[in-house]
ROFIVEX-820989 format. One line per 8 residues: their letters; for each residue x, y, z of C-alpha. Coordinates in nm, 4 decimals. Layout:
% ROFIVEX-820989
a	X,Y,Z; ...
END
This chain:
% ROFIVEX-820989
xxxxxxxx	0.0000,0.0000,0.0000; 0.1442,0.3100,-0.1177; 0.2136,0.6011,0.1719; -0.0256,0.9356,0.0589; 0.1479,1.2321,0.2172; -0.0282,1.5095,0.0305; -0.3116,1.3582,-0.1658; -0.4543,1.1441,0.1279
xxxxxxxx	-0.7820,1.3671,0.1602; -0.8799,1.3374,-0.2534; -1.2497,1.2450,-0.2141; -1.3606,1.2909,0.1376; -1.4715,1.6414,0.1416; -1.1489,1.7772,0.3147; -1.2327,2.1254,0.2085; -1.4416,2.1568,0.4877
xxxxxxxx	-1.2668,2.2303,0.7861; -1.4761,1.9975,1.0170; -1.3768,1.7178,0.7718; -1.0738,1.8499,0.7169; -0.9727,1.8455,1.1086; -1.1772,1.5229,1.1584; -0.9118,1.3501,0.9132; -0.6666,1.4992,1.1245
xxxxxxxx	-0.6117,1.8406,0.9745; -0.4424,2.0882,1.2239; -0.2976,1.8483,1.4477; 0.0097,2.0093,1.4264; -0.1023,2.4081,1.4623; -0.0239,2.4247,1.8522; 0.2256,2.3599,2.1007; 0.3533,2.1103,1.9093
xxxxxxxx	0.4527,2.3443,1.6602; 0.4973,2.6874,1.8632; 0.7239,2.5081,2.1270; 1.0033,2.4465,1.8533; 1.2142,2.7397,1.7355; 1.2492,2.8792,1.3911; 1.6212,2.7119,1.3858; 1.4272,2.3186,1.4611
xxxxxxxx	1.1574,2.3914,1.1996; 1.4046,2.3894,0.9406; 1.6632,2.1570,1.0676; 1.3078,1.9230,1.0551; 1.2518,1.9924,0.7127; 1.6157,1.9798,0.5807; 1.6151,1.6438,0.7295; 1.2927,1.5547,0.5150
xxxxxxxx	1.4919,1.5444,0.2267; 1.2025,1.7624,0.0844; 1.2977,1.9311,-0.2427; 1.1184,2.2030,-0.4119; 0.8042,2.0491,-0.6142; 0.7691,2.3309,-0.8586; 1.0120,2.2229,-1.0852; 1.3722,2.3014,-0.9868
xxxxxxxx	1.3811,2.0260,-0.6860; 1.5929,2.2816,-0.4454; 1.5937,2.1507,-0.1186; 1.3246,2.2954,0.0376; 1.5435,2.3630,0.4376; 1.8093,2.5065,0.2196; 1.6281,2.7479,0.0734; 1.4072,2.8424,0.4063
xxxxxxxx	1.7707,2.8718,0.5605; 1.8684,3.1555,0.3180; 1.5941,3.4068,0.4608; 1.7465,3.6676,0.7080; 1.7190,3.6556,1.0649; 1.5900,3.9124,1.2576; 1.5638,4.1496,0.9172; 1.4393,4.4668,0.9888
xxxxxxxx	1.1678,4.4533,0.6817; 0.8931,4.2230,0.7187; 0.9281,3.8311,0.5610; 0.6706,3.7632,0.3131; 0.5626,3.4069,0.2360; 0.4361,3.3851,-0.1847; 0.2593,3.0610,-0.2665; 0.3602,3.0084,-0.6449
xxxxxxxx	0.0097,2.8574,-0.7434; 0.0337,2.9915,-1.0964; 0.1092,2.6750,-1.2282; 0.1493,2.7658,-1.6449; 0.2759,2.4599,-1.7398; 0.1280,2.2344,-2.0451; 0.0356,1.9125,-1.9417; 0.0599,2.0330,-1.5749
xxxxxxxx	-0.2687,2.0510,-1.3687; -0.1791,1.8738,-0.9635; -0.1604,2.2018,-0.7832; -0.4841,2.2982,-0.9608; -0.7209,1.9729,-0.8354; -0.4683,2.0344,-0.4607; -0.6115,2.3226,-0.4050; -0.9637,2.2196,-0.5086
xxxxxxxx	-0.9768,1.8844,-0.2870; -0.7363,1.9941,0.0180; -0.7231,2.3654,0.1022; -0.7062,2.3542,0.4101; -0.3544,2.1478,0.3631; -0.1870,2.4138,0.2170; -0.2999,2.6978,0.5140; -0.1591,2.4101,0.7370
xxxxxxxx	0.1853,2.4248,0.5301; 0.1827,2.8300,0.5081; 0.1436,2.8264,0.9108; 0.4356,2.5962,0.9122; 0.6423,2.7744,0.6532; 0.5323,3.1216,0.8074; 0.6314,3.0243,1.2079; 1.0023,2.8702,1.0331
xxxxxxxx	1.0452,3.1958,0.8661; 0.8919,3.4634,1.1308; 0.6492,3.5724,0.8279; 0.3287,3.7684,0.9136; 0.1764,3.7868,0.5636; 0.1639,3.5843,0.3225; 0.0009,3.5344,-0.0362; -0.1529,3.2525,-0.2807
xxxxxxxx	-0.0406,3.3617,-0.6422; -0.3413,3.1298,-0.8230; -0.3455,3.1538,-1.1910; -0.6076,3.3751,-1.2951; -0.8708,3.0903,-1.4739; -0.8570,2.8950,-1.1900; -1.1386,3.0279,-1.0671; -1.2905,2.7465,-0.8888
xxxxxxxx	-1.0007,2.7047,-0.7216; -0.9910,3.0709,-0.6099; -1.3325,3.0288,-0.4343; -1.2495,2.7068,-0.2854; -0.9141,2.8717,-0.1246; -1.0878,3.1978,-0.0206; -1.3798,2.9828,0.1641; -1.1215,2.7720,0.3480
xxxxxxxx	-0.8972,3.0697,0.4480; -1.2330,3.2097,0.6127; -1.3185,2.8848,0.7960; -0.9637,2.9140,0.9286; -0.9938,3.2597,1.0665; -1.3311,3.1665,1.2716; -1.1731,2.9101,1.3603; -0.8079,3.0515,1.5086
xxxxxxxx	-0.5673,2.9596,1.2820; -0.5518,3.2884,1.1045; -0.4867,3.6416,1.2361; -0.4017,3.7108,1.5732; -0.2232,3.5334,1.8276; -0.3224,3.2283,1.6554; -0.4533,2.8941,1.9233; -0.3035,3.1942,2.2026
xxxxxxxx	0.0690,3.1202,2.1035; 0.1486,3.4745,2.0266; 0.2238,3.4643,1.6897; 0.0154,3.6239,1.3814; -0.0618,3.5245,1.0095; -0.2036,3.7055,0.7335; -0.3103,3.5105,0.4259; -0.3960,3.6422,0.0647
xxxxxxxx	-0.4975,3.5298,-0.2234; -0.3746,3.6992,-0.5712; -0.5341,3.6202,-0.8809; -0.2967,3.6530,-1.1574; -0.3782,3.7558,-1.5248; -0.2872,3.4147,-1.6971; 0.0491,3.4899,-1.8266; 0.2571,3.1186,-1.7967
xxxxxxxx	0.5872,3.4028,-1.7381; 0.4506,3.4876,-1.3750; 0.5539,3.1052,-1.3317; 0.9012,3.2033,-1.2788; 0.9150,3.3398,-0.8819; 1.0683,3.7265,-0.9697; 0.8002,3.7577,-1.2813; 0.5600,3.6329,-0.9595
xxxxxxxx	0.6338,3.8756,-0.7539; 0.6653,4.1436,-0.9772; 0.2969,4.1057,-1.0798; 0.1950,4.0603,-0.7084; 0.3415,4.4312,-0.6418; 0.1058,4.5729,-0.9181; 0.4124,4.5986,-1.2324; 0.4516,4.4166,-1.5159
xxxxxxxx	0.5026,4.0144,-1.5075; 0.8737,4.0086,-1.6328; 1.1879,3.8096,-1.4592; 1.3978,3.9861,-1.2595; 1.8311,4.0488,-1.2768; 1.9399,3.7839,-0.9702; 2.1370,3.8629,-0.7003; 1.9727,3.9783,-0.5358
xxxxxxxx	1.7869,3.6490,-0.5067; 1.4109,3.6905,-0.3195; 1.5318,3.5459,-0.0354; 1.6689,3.8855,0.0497; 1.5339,4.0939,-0.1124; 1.1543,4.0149,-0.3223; 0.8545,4.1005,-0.2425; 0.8982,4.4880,-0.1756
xxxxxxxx	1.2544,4.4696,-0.1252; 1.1899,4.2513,0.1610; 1.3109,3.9042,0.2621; 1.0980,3.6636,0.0268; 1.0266,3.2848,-0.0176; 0.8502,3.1432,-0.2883; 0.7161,2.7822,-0.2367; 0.5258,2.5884,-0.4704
xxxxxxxx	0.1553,2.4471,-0.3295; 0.2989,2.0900,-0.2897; 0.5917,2.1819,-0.1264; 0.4019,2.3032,0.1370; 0.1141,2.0278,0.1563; 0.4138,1.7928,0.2044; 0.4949,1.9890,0.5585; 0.1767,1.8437,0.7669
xxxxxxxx	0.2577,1.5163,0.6850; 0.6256,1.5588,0.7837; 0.5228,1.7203,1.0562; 0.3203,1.4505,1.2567; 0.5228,1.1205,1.1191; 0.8930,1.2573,1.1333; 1.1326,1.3550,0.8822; 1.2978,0.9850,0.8844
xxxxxxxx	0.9720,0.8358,0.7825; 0.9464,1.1234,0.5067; 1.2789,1.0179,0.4088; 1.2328,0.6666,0.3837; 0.9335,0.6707,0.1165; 1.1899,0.8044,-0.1688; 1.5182,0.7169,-0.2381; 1.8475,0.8269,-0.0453
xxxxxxxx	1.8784,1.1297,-0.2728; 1.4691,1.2220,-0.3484; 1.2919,1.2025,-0.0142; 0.9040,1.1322,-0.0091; 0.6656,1.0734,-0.2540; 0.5749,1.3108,-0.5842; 0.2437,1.3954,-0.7388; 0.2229,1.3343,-1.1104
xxxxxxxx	-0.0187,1.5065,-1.3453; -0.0267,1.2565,-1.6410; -0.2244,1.2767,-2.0012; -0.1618,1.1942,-2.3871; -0.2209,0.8081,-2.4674; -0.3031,0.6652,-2.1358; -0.6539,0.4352,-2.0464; -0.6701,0.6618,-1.7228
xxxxxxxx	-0.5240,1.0014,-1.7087; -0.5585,1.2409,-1.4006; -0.3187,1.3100,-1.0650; -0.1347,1.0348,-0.9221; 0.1207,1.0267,-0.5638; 0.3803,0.7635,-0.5983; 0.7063,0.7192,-0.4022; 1.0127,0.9063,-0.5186
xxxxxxxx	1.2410,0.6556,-0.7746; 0.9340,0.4412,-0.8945; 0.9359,0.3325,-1.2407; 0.8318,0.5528,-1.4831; 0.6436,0.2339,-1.6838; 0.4940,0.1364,-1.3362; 0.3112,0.4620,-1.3411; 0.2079,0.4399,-1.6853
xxxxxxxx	0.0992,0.0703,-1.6634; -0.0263,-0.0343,-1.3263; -0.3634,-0.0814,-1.2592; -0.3155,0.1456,-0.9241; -0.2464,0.4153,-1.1532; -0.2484,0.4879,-1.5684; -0.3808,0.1693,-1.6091; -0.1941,0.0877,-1.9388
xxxxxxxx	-0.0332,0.3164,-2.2379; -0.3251,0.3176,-2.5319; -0.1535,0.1764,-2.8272; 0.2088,0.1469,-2.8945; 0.4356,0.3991,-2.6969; 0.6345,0.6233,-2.9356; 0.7812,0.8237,-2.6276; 0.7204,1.0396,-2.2963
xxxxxxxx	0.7280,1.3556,-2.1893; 0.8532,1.2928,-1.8379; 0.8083,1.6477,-1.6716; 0.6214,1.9621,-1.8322; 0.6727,2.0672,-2.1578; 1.0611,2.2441,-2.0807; 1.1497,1.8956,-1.9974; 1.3608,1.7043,-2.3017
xxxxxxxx	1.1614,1.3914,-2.4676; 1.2077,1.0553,-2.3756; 1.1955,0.7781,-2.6707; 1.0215,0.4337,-2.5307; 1.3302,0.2790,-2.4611; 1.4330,0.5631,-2.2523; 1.0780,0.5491,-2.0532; 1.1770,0.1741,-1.9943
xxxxxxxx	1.4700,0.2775,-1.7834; 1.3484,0.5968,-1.6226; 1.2468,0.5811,-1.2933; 1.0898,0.9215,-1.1251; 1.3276,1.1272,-0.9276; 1.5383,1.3530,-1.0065; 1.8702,1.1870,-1.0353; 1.7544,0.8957,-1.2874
xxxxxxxx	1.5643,1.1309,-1.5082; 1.9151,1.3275,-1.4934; 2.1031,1.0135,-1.6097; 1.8842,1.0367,-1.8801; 1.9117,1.3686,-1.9610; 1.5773,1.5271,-1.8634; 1.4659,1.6273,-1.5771; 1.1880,1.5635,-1.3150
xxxxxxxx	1.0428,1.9028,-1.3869; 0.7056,2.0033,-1.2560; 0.5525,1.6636,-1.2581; 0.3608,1.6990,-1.5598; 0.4160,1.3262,-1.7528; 0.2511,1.3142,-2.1136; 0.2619,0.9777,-2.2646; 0.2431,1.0093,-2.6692
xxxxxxxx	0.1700,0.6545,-2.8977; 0.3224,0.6418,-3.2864; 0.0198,0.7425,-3.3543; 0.0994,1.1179,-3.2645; 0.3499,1.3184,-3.5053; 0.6303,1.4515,-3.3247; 0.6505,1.7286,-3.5610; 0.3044,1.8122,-3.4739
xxxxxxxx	0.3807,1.8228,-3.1086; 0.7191,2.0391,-3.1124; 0.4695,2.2831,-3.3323; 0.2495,2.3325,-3.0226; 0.5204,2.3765,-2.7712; 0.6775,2.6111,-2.9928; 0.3672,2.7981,-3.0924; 0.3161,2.8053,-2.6799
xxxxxxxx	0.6590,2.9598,-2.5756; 0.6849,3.2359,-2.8568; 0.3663,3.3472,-2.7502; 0.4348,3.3462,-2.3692; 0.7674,3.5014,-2.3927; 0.7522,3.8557,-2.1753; 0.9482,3.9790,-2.4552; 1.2581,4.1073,-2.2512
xxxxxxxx	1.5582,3.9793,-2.3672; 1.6091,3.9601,-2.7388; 1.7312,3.6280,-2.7505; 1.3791,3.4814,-2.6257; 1.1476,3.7102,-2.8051; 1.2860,3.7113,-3.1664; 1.4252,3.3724,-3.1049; 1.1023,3.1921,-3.0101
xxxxxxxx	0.9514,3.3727,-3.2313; 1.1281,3.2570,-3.5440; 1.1587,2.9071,-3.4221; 0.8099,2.8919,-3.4309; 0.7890,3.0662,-3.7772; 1.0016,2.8117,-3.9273; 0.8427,2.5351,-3.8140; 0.5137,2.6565,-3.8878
xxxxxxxx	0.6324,2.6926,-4.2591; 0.7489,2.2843,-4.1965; 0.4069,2.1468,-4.0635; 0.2684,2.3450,-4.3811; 0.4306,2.1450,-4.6414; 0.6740,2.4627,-4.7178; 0.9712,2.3674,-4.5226; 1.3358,2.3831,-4.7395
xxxxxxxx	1.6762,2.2057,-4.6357; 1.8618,2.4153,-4.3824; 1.5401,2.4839,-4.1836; 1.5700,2.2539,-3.9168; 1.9532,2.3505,-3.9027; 1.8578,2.6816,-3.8534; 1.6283,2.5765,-3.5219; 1.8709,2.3920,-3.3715
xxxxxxxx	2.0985,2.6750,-3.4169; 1.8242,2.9344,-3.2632; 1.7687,2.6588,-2.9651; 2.1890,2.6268,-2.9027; 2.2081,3.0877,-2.8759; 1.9396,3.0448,-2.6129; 2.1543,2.8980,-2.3001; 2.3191,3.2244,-2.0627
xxxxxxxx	2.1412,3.4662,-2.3047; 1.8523,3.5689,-2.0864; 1.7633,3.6481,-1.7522; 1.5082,3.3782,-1.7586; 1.4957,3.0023,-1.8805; 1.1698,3.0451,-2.1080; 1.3868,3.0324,-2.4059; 1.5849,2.7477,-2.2500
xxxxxxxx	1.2386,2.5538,-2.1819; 1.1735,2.6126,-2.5693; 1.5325,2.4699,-2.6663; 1.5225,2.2046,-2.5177; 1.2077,2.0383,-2.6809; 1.3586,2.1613,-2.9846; 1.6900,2.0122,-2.9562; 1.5639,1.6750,-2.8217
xxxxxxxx	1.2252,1.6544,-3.0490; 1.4265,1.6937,-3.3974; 1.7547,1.4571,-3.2393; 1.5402,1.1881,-3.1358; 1.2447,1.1835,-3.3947; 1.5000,1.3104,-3.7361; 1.3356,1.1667,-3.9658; 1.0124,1.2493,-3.9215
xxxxxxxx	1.1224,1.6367,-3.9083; 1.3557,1.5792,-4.2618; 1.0281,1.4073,-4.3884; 0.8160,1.6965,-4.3410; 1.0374,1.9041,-4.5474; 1.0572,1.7108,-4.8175; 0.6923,1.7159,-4.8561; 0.7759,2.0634,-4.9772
xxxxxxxx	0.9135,1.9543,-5.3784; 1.1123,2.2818,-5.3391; 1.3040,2.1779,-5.0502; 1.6518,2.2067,-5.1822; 1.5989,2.5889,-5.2439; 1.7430,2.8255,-4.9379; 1.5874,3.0383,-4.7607; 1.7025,3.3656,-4.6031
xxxxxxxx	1.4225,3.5762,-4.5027; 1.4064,3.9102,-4.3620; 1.3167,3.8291,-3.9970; 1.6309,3.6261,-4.0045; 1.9820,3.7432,-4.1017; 2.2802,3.5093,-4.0164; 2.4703,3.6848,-3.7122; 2.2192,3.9265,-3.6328
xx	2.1050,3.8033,-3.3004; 2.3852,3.6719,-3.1524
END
């Protein structure tokens, strides 16, 4: 039987608090928490072995640890609930079946970090969500674990919730918070990092929603027993957002360093891969393709999907059979990133952009030798050229989608019968970018 830590609630009404607290919700809001110090807190987490579950896999005590002491500015908590991804939808259906679990996390993160407000950055169409968050956060106040001098320990939480405008850009935590202070949703120079100064020049730490919905758990069985449910390098378990060519798509928790085709194919889970797998997208759409016989040997943490070279990414596993056209696919992602680039840096917004053109001009039967050259080149300009990785989340598809599938990319230009003419257009001029 497979340990829940964060999805243990799906299906029994848990955003009720009475429920909520019934299934044990809150057990840890009280002396049990108050009575250790900000320095124990994290030591407890670090031991977790929790890592970041937005995408980067940071360890989460590491980067609690980084936040000033005794600052003179306030700390603000940001919950980064934007979640922009393609193919990524677990924080979404979190937040709609288990609110209350992530107010239990922010109290934990918030007492750790001596942080008095705090803030939900949801994605702006996730409005159901929204209203599910907002009616739990009010439960919690008339109940005492919001506000002031919260269950009479002295200490004080705020908690907001921010709707954002939709823009997938806000997913990266300086774009976040530059949105939540009212300006425009673009990445920020680093140092300094948010940590010291964010969120109105103050001390800031982003966490994703399962990050914190992992805390609870942690929290009432030990960090050890955290620990133990991954492997010695991924503690704990991971929730999966799968789709594509699957009997059973949806959200799945599994143990850190299970089999990627165990995921896919048990009956506990997926249920079975509909037709013949061509490949797998093992982590959001940034994340680099993996061909069948790759998913055979992947297993789900983050240093297996490494040895592979992908990454674990923000959980977001699309299965695709040889059925699907891997040109077809790269066109969406493309498509996707030119139009969410903030348009900052030159590299990303005329790069994406012309990717995208190119490929377009491919899918339509117009493609001409040199084209697919010319991507790769676009995708190897991107790396250390921009102050975010949304151009480095587009070159990677690119780079791994035309090396793995080739010949399907070489056989959609020669669908074009003029495919051995050049082209040198006026959006693109060789050296002018870079």
């Amino acid at each position: 039987m497979t340990t829940l830590t964060v999805t243990q609630n799906f299906g029994k009404g848990a955003k009720d608090i009475g429920v909520y607290k019934e299934l044990g919700g809150y057990a840890s809001i009280g002396q049990k928490l108050f009575d250790l110090s900000q320095f124990e807190l994290i030591d407890l987490v670090t031991r977790s072995g929790l890592r970041g579950r937005g995408g980067a896999g940071f360890p989460t005590g590491m980067k609690w640890s980084f936040v000033p002491r005794n600052s003179p500015k306030p700390v603000y908590l940001v919950v980064n609930a934007d979640e922009g991804e393609p193919g990524t939808f677990k924080d979404h259906v979190l937040m709609l079946e288990d609110p209350h679990r992530l107010i239990e996390g922010m109290i934990l993160c918030g007492w750790a970090l001596g942080v008095r407000t705090a803030y939900i950055y949801v994605r702006g169409e996730f409005l159901a969500a929204i209203e599910t968050l907002n009616a739990a956060l009010k439960q919690a106040y008339d109940a005492g674990y919001l506000g002031q001098n919260i269950q009479g320990s002295g200490y004080s939480l705020d908690i907001y919730v921010h709707r954002g405008a939709g823009a997938y850009i806000c997913g990266e935590e300086t774009a976040l918070i530059n949105s939540l202070e009212g300006f425009k949703g673009q990445p920020r120079l680093k140092p300094p990092f948010p940590a010291v100064s964010g969120a109105w020049a103050s001390p800031t730490c982003v966490n994703n929603v399962e990050t914190l919905m992992a805390l609870p758990w942690i929290m009432a069985n030990g960090p050890e027993a955290y620990m133990a449910l991954g492997t010695p390098k991924s503690g704990g378990t991971k929730v999966f957002s799968v789709s594509g060519d699957v009997i059973r798509p949806g959200v799945y928790e599994i143990p850190m360093g299970t089999p990627l085709m165990e995921l896919l194919e048990s009956d506990k889970y997926c249920q079975g891969v509909i037709g013949t797998l061509k490949g797998v997208i093992p982590g959001g759409s940034s994340s680099p393709v993996l061909t069948a016989e790759e998913a055979a040997r992947a297993n789900m943490d983050y240093e297996s999907l490494a040895s592979l070279k992908t990454m674990l990414g923000s959980g977001a596993v699309v299965a695709f059979n040889t059925t699907r056209s891997a040109v077809g696919m790269l066109a969406s992602l493309t498509r996707f990133y030119a139009h969410e680039s903030c348009g900052q840096c030159t590299p990303c917004r005329e790069g994406t952009g012309y990717a995208d053109r190119i490929l377009k001009t491919v899918v339509a039967g117009k493609g001409r030798d040199g084209d697919l050259d010319n991507m790769l080149s676009l995708a190897a300009n991107f790396s250390y050229t921009t102050i975010c990785p949304l151009a480095i989340a587009d070159a990677w598809p690119i780079e791994n989608f035309i090396g793995k599938f080739r010949s399907e990319f070489d056989e959609a230009v020669e669908r074009n019968p003029e495919h051995g003419a050049s082209r040198v257009t006026p959006a693109f001029r060789p050296g002018a970018f870079w």
